[in-house]
Backbone as JSON Lines, residues from 0, in Angstrom:
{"i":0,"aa":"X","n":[149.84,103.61,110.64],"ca":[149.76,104.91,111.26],"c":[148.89,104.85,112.53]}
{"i":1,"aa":"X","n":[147.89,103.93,112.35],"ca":[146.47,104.05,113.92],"c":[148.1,103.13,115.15]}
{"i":2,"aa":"X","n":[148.27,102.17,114.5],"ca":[149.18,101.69,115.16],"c":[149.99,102.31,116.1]}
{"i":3,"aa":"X","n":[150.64,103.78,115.16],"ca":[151.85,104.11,115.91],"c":[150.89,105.37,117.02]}
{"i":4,"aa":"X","n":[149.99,105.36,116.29],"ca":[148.55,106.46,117.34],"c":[148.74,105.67,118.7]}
{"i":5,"aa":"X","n":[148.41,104.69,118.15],"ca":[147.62,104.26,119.35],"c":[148.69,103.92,120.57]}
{"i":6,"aa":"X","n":[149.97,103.58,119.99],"ca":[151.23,103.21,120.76],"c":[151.59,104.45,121.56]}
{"i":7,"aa":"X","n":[151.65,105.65,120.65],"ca":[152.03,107.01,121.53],"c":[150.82,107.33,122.76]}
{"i":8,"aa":"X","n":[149.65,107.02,122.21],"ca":[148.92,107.42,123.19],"c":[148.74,106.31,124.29]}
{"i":9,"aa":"X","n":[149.23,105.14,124.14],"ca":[149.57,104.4,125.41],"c":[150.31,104.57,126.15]}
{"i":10,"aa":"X","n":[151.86,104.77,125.43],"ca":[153.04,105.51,126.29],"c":[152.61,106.78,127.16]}
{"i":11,"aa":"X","n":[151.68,108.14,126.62],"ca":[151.12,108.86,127.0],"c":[150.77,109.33,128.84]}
{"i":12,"aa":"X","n":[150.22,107.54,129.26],"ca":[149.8,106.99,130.36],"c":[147.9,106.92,130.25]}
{"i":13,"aa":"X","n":[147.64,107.07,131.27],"ca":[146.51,107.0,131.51],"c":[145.49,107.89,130.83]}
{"i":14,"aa":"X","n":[145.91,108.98,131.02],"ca":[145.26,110.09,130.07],"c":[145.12,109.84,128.45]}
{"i":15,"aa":"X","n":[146.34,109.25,128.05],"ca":[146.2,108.36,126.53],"c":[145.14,107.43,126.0]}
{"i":16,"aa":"X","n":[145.54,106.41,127.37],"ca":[144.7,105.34,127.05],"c":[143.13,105.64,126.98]}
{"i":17,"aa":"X","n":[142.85,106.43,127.85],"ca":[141.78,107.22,127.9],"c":[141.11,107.45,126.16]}
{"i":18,"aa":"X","n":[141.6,108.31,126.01],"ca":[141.81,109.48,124.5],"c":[141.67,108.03,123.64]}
{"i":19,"aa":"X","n":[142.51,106.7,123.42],"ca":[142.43,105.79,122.56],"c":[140.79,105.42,122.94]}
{"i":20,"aa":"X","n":[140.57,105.15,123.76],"ca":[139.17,104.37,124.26],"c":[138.12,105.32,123.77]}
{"i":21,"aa":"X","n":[138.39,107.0,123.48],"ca":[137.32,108.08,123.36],"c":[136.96,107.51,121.72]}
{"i":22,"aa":"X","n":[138.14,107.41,121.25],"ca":[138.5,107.18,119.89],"c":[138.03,105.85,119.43]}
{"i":23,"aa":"X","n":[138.46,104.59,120.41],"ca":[137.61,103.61,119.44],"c":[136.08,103.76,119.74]}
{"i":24,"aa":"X","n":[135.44,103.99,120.9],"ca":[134.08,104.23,120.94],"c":[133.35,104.72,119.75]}
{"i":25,"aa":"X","n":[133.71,106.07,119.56],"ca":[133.17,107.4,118.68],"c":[133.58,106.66,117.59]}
{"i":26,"aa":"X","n":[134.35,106.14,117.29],"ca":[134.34,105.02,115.29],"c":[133.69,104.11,115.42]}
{"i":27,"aa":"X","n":[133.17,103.11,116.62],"ca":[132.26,102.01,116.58],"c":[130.58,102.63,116.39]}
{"i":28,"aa":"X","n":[130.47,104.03,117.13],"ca":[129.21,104.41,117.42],"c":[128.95,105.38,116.14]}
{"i":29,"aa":"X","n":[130.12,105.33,115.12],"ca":[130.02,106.11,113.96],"c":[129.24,105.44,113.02]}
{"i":30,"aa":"X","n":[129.95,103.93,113.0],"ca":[129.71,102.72,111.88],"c":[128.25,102.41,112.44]}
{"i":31,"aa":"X","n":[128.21,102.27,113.76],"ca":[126.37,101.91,113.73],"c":[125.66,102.95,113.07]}
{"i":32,"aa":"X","n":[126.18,104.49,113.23],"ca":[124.92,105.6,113.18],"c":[124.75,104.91,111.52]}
{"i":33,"aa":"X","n":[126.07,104.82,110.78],"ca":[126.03,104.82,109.8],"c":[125.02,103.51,108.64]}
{"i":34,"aa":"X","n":[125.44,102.65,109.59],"ca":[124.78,101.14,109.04],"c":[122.83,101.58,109.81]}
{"i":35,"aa":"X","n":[122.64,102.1,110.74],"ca":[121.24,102.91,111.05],"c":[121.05,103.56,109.85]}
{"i":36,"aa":"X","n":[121.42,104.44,109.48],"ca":[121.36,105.35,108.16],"c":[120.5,104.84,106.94]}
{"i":37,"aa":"X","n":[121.75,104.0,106.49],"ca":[121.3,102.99,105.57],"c":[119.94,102.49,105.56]}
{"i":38,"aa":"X","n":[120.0,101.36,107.09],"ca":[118.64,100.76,106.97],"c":[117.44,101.5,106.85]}
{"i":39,"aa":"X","n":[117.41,103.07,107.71],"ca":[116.59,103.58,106.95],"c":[116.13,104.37,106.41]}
{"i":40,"aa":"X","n":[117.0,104.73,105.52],"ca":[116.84,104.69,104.04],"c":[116.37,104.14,103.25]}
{"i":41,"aa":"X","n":[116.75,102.58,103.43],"ca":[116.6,101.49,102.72],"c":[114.96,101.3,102.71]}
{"i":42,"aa":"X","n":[114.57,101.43,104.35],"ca":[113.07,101.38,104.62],"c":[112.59,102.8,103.82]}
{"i":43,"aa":"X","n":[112.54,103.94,104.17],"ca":[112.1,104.86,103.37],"c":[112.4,104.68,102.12]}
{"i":44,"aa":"X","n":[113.01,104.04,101.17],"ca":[112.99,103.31,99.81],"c":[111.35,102.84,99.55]}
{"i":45,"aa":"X","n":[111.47,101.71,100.41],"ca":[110.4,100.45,100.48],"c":[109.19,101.83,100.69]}
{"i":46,"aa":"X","n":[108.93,102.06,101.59],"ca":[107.66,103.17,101.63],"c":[107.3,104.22,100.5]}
{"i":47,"aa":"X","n":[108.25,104.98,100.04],"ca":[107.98,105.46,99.36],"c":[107.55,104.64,97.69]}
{"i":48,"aa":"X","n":[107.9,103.34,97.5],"ca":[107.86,103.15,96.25],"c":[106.52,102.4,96.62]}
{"i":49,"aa":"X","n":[105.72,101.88,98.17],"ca":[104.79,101.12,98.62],"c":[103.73,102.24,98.05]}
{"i":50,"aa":"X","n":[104.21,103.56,98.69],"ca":[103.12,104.56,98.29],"c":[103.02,104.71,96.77]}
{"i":51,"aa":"X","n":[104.22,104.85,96.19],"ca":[103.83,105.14,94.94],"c":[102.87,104.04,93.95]}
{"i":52,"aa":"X","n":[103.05,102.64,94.81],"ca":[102.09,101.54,93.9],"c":[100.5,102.0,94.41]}
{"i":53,"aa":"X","n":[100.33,102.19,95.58],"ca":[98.99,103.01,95.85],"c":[98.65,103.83,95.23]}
{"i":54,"aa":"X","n":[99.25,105.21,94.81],"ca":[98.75,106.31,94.06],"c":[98.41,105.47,92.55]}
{"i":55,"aa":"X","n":[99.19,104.88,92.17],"ca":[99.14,104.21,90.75],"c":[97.73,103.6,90.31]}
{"i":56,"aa":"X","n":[97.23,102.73,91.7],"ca":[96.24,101.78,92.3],"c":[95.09,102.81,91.79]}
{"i":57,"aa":"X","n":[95.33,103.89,92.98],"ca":[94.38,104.91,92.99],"c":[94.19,105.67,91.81]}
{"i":58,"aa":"X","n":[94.77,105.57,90.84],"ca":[94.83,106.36,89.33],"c":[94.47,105.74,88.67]}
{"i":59,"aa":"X","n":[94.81,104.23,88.49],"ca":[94.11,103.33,87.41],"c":[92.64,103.12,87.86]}
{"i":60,"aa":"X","n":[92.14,102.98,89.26],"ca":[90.99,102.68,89.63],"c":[90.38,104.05,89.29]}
{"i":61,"aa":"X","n":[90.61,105.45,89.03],"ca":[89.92,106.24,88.91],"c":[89.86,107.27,87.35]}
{"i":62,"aa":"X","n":[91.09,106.08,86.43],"ca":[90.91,106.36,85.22],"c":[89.53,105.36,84.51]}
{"i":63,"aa":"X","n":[89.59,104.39,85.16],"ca":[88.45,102.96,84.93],"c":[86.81,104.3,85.16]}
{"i":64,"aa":"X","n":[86.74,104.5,86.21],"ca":[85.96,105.31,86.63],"c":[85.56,106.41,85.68]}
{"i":65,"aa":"X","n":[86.48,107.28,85.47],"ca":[86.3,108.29,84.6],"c":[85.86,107.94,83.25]}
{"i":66,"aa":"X","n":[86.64,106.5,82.68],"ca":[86.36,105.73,80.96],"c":[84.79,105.08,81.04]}
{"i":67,"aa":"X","n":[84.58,104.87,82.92],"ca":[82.88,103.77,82.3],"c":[81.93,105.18,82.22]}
{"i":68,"aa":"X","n":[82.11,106.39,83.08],"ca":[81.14,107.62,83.1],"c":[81.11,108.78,81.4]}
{"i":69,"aa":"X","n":[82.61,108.62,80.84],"ca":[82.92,109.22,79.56],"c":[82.19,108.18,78.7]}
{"i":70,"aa":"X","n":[81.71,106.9,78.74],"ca":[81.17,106.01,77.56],"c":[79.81,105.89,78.0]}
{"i":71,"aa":"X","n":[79.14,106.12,79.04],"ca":[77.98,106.27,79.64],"c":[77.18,107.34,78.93]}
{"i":72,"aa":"X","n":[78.05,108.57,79.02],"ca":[77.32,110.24,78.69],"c":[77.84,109.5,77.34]}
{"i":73,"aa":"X","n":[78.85,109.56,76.54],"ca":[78.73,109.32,74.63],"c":[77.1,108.3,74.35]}
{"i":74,"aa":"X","n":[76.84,107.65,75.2],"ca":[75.81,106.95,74.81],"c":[74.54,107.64,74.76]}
{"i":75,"aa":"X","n":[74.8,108.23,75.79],"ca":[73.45,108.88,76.1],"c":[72.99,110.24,75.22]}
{"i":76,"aa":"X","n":[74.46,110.97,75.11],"ca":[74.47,111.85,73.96],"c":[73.78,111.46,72.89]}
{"i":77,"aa":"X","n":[74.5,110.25,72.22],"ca":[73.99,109.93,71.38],"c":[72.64,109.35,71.03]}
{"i":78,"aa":"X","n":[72.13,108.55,72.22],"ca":[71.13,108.34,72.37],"c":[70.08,109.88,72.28]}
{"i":79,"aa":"X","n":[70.2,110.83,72.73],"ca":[69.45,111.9,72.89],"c":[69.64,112.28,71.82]}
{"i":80,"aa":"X","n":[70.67,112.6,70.73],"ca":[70.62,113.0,69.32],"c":[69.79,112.24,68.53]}
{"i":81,"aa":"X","n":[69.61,111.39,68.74],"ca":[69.12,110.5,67.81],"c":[67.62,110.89,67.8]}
{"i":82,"aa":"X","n":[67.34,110.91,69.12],"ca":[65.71,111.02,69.31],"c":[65.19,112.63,69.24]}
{"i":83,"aa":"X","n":[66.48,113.41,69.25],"ca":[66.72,114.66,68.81],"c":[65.69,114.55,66.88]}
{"i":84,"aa":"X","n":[67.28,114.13,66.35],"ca":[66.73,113.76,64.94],"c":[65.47,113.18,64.8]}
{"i":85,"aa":"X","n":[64.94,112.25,65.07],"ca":[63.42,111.65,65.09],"c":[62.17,112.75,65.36]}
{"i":86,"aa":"X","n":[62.48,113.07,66.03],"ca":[61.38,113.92,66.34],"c":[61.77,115.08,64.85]}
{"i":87,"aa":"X","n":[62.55,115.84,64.95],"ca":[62.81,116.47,63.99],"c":[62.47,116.41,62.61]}
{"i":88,"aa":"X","n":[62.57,115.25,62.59],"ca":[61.88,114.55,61.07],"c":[60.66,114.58,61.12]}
{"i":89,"aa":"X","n":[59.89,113.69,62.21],"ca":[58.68,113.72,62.91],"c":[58.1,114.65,62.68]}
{"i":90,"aa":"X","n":[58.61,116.04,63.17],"ca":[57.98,117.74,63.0],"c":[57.74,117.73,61.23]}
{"i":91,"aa":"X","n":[59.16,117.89,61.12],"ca":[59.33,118.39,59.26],"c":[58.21,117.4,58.35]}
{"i":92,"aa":"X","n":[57.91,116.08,59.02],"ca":[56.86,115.36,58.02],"c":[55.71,115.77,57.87]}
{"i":93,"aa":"X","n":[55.35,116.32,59.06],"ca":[53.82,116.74,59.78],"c":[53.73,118.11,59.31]}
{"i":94,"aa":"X","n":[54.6,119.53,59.4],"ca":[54.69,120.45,58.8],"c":[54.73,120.2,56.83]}
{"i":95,"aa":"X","n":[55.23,119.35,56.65],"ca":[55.12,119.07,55.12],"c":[53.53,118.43,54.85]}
{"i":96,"aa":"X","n":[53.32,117.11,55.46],"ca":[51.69,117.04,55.45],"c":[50.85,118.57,55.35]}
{"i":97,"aa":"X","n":[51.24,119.36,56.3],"ca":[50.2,120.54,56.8],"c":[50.06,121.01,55.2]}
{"i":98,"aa":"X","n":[51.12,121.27,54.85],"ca":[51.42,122.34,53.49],"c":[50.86,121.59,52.76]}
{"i":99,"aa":"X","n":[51.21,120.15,52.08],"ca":[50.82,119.69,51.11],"c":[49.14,119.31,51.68]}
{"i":100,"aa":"X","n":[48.48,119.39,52.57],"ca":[47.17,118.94,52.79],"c":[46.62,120.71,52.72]}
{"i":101,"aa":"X","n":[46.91,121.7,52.63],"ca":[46.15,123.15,52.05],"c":[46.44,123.45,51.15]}
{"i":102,"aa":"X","n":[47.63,122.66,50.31],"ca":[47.77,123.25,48.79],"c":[46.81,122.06,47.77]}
{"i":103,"aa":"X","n":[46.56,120.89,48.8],"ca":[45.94,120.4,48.7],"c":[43.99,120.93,48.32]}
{"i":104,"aa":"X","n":[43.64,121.37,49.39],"ca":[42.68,122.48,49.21],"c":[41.82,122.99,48.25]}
C-alpha cells in the first residue's frame, strides 16, 4: 500500500514528491522522538529506583538511630527504677528501725 502511495504521489509531479519527502521525514523524526522517549524513561527508571535506594539508606540509618536511643532510655529507665526501689527499701528499713527503736522504748 506505502508503495502504491508513494508511486501516485510521484506521478503527482513535484508537488508529490514533495508531500512523499514531508512524509518520510515526519516517520523518521517520529521513530527518534520515540526511541528519545524510551531512553528517558529508561533513565528516569534508573533515578527513581537510585532515589529510592537512598530513602531506604536513609531509613535504615535512622531506624539504627532510633533502636541505639530506644535501648539507651530502657536502660536508663531501668537503671533509675532500680535505684528508685533501693532507696525505697532504704526509707521503709529506716522508718521500720524508727518504729521498732520507740516500741523499743
Amino acid at each position: 500500500m506505502e508503495s502504491q502511495l508513494a508511486a501516485s504521489l510521484i506521478d503527482a509531479g513535484i508537488t508529490g514528491v514533495f508531500l512523499l519527502y514531508l512524509m518520510a521525514t515526519t516517520r523518521e523524526q517520529s521513530r527518534r522522538l520515540d526511541a528519545y522517549v524510551d531512553r528517558l524513561l529508561k533513565t528516569l527508571e534508573t533515578i527513581e529506583e537510585e532515589r529510592e535506594k537512598g530513602f531506604d539508606k536513609i531509613r535504615d540509618r535512622y531506624d539504627e538511630v532510633i533502636a541505639k536511643y530506644d535501648g539507651e532510655r530502657d536502660t536508663l529507665l531501668r537503671d533509675i527504677s532500680a535505684k528508685l526501689d533501693e532507696g525505697l527499701k532504704e526509707m521503709q528499713n529506716e522508718r521500720l528501725a524508727r518504729i521498732a527503736k520507740s516500741r523499743g522504748k
